[in-house]
N, C-alpha and C positions, 0 to 999 in steps of 0.2 A: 504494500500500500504506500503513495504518496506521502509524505513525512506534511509536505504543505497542504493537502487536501484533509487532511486527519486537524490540523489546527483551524484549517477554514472552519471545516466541523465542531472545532467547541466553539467557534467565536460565535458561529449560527446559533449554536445551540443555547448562546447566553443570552439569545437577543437582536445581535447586530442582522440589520438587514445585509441584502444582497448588495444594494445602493452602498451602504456605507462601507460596508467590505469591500468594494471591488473599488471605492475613490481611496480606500485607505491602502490600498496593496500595486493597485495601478494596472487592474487587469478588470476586463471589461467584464459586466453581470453574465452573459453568457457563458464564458470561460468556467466561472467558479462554479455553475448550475451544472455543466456538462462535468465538472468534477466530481463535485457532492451528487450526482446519479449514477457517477461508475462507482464510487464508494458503494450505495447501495447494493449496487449489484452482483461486485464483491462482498458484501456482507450474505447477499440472500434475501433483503427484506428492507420495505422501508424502513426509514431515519428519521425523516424528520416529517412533518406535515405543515401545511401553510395555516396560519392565524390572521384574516387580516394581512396589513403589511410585512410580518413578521413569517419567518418557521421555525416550529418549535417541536420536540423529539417527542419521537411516536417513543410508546413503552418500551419498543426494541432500543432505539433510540438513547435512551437514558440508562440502560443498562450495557449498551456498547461505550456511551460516554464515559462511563466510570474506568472503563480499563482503558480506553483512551488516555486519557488525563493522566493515568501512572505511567501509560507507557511513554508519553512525549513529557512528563517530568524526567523518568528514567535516562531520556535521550538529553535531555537543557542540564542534567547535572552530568553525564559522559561529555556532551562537549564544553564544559565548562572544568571538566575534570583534564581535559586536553589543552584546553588553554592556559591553564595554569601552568601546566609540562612547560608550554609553548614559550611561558614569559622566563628568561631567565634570571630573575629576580624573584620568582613566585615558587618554580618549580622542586625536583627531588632528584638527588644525584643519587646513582648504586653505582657502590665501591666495593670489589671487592681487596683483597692483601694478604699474602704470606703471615703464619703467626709471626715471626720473626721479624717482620718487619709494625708489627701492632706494638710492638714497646718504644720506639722512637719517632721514628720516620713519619705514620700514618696521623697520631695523637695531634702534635703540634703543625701538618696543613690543616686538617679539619675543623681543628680549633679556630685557626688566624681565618678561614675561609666563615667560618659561621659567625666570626667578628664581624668580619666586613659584608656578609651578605644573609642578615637574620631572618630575611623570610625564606630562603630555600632551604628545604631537607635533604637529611643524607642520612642515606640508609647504609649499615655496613655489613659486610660479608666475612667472613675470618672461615679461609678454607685450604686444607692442605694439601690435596690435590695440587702438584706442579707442571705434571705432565698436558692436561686437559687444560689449556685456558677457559678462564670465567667469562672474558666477552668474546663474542660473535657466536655462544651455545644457546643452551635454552633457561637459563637460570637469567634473562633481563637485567644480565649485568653490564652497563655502559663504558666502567672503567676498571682499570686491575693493577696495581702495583703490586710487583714481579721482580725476579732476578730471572728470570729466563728467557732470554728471547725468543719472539714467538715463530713457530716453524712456517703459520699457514701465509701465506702469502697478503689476506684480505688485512691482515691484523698489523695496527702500525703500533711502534713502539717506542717510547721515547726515553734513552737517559736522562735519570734525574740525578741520581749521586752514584760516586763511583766509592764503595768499601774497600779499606785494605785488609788486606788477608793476610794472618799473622797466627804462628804456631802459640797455642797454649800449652803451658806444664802447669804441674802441682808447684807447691811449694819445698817439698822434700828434694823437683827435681835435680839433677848435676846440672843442667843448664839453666835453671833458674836466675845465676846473675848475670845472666849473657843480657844483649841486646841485638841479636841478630845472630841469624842462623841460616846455615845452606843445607836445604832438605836431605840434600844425602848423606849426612850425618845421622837422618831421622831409622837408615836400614836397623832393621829389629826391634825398632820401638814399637807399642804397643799403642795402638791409635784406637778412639774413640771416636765412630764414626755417626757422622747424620744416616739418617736413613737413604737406604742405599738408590729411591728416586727422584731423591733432592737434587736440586741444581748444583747446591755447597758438594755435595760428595763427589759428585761427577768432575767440579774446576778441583778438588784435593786430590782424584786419581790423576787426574791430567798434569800437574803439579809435582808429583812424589813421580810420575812414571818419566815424565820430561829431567828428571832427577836423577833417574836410575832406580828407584825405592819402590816398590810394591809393599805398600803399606800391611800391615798384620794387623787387623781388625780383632780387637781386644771386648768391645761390648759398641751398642748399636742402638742408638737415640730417637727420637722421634719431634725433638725440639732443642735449640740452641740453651735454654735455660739449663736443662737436664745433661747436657752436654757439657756447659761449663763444671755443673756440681760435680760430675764421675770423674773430671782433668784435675781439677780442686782437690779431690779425693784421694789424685794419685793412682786413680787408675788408666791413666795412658794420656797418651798426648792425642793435639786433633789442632785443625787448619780452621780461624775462625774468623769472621769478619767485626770490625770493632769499628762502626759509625762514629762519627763527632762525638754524637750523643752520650756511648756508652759508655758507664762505669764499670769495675769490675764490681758484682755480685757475689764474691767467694773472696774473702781473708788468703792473699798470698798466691793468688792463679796470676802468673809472670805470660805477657804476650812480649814472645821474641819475631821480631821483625825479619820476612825471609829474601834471602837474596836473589830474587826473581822480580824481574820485571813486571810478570803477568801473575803478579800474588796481588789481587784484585778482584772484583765482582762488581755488575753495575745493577744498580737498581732502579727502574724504569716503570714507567708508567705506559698502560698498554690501552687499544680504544682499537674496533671493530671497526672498517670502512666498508664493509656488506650492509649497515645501515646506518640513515641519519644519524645524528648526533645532537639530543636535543642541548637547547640555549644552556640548560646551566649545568650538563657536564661541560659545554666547551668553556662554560665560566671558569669552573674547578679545576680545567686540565689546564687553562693560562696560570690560573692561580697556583697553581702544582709548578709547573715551569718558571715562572717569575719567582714564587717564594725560594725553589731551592737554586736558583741563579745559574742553569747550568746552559751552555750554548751548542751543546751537541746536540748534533742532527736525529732527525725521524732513522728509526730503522727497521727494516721487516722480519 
């Protein structure tokens, strides 16, 4: 059914003639007549009957009007539900983020972004899943800060910061007062690794094996936090990234700095180009950009 014939239809049905409604809308009394009779005929049954100047709903009439009326509210709060999307000052960003990156990184843009822009929402996502990105699937997620860059082609990605990647020991360790270490020193040490489809464990093998070192996986994490505690503990060393942000967490865990160039990890900000991109994700992705100052380029 016509979305305009169905509103013709309550306005008849409140009263307004033919005459008033066709100078108010700018379609001639005909037009709206031959509307509201296909309406009928689609329904099956008259609608309305004439009174005088006026037509006013047969008993069918008044009882189609009522679900009428929910269903073109239903439709004035969906488009008005889109418009909101539409204004990027009104709208609702989905973000999702690596946990490891929810202690730092994600806390203080979301923060400075809901300073400066308090009527838009942001909804968050905290998902572990590395391999499967969050946008361009079916989980309606617009943005994703990542350490992985994305494989699919559609997906753009953008450095935001670059971590350094720096070995942890305990405090017991022999190399504890070092400050810098060449990974092939690490041969036989007993590493504490992330889980083994993390992006972090994949740049540690590429790391120890560009080294000569085939790391000996000693016990097997699930989170950077729990990773630190077991290094802390003395039980094994592990390759870990330490943002501006970071403090140590553990009394005596020593990050010794390694002599590689590419002891590093980037962490990036990801957005789907298979769809639009409503106004205030592209608000939050400038705002994401501008706030952490970095000038590297889109990458796929």
């Amino acid at each position: 059914m016509d979305v305009r014939t169905l509103r013709w239809f309550q306005q008849v049905a409140d009263g307004t003639t033919l005459t008033e409604l066709g100078d108010v809308e700018g379609v001639a009394q005909s037009g709206i007549s031959r509307a509201l009779d296909r309406l009928e005929r689609e329904v099956g049954t008259p609608l309305l009957r004439r009174s005088g100047r006026t037509l006013r709903p047969t008993r069918a009439g008044l009882a189609f009007r009522r679900h009428v009326d929910a269903a073109v509210h239903e439709l004035d709060d969906g488009l008005a539900a889109v418009q909101q999307l539409l204004d990027p000052e009104a709208g609702t960003v989905s973000l999702a983020f690596q946990p490891s990156l929810g202690t730092w990184l994600v806390p203080g843009l979301v923060s400075d972004f809901r300073a400066a822009h308090p009527r838009v929402g942001v909804e968050l996502l905290s998902r572990q899943e590395e391999l499967v990105p969050a946008v361009g699937g079916h989980e309606a997620v617009e943005l994703e800060f990542t350490t992985r860059p994305p494989e699919d082609p559609t997906i753009r990605w953008r450095v935001l910061v670059r971590e350094p990647l720096l070995l942890a020991v305990g405090p017991g360790h022999r190399w504890a007062g070092r400050g810098h270490l060449d990974l092939a020193e690490a041969a036989g040490e007993p590493f504490v690794a992330t889980h083994p489809r993390s992006h972090l464990w994949e740049v540690t093998l590429r790391l120890c094996r560009d080294a000569g070192v085939e790391p000996q996986v000693a016990l097997v994490c699930q989170d950077l936090p729990t990773t630190r505690a077991f290094v802390a503990a003395g039980l094994g060393v592990a390759v870990l990234p330490v943002p501006d942000a970071w403090t140590p967490t553990h009394e005596g865990l020593t990050m010794l700095h390694l002599d590689d160039a590419r002891a590093y990890r980037d962490v990036g900000i990801a957005w789907s180009t298979g769809q639009p991109m409503l106004p205030s994700a592209r608000l939050f992705l400038e705002h994401a950009v501008r706030r952490t100052g970095q000038d590297a380029p889109d990458r796929r």
